[in-house]
C-alpha positions, 0 to 999 in steps of 0.5 A: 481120452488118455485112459484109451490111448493108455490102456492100448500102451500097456497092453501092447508090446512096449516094455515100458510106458512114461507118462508125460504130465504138466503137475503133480499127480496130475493122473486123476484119468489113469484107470485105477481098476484091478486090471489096470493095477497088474499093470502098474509097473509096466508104466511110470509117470514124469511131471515136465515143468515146461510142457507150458512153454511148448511140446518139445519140452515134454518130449525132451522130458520123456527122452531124457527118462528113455535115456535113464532107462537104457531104451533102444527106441521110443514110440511117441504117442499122444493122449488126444488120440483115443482111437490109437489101437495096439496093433498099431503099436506092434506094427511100428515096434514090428517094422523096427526090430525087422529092419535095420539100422531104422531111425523112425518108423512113422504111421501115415495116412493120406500121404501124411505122418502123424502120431504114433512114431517111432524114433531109434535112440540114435535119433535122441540128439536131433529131437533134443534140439527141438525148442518151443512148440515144435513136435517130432512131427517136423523132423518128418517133412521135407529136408529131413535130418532122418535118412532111414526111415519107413513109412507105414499106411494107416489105413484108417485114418480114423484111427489116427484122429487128433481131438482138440476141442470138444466140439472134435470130441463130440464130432468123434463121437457122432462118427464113430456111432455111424 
């Protein structure tokens, strides 16, 4: 599932892809094929020894690399979302560089923000505060700290879906064929 979710990353317009990883060359699912090798250098990996302890410690361990590496923005994406498209991808990045001064650029379907999202630098503070097991997602919601922002309509909302367990994973699997 995150070779998927990958392989639409780096063919996107992103300038550069950190992978956020629980051990040590822990990649054994990145695509090694030729195609893939060109595009080795378009992505970088980071080992976050507390994505244990909940999701926003690999956030912040993917913060802190966007930090070192100057980025305007980041683009949150989830590897247990293999349905992720590029245009997807480009339409966030798209709607950022159109707008001013934005702070996010959230995908939503069915009234709902989810993955992938587009959070500006100046948003980097707020969502390094985040502690334990709360996601970006959360700073979305009512009372949120981000007063300019867009929301854009997925209209597949398949495309957005979030797989757990293998029981969504084959379910998934059965849909898609329908």
């Amino acid at each position: 599932m995150a070779g998927s979710v990958l392989n639409e990353a780096l063919q996107s317009d992103l300038d550069h892809v950190v992978i956020i990883t629980n051990k040590e060359k822990d990649l054994r699912w990145v695509p090694t094929t030729d195609h893939q090798a060109d595009k080795q250098k378009k992505w970088s990996s980071v080992v976050c020894h507390d994505s244990s302890r909940g999701q926003s410690y690999s956030l912040k361990c993917g913060l802190e690399e966007a930090e070192k590496r100057e980025a305007d923005a980041v683009v949150i994406l989830l590897a247990d979302q293999p349905y992720i498209k590029k245009e997807l991808i480009n339409q966030l990045i798209h709607t950022c560089n159109q707008a001013q001064n934005v702070q996010f650029v959230a995908s939503r379907t069915q009234g709902v923000a989810q993955p992938p999202v587009l959070f500006s630098k100046e948003t980097f503070p707020v969502l390094k505060r985040l502690q334990g097991d709360r996601g970006a997602g959360s700073l979305l919601k009512a009372h949120s700290p981000f007063t300019n922002g867009y929301f854009q309509e997925c209209l597949s909302s398949y495309m957005l879906k979030d797989i757990d367990t293998p029981d969504e994973y084959q379910q998934s699997i059965v849909e898609k064929r329908s």
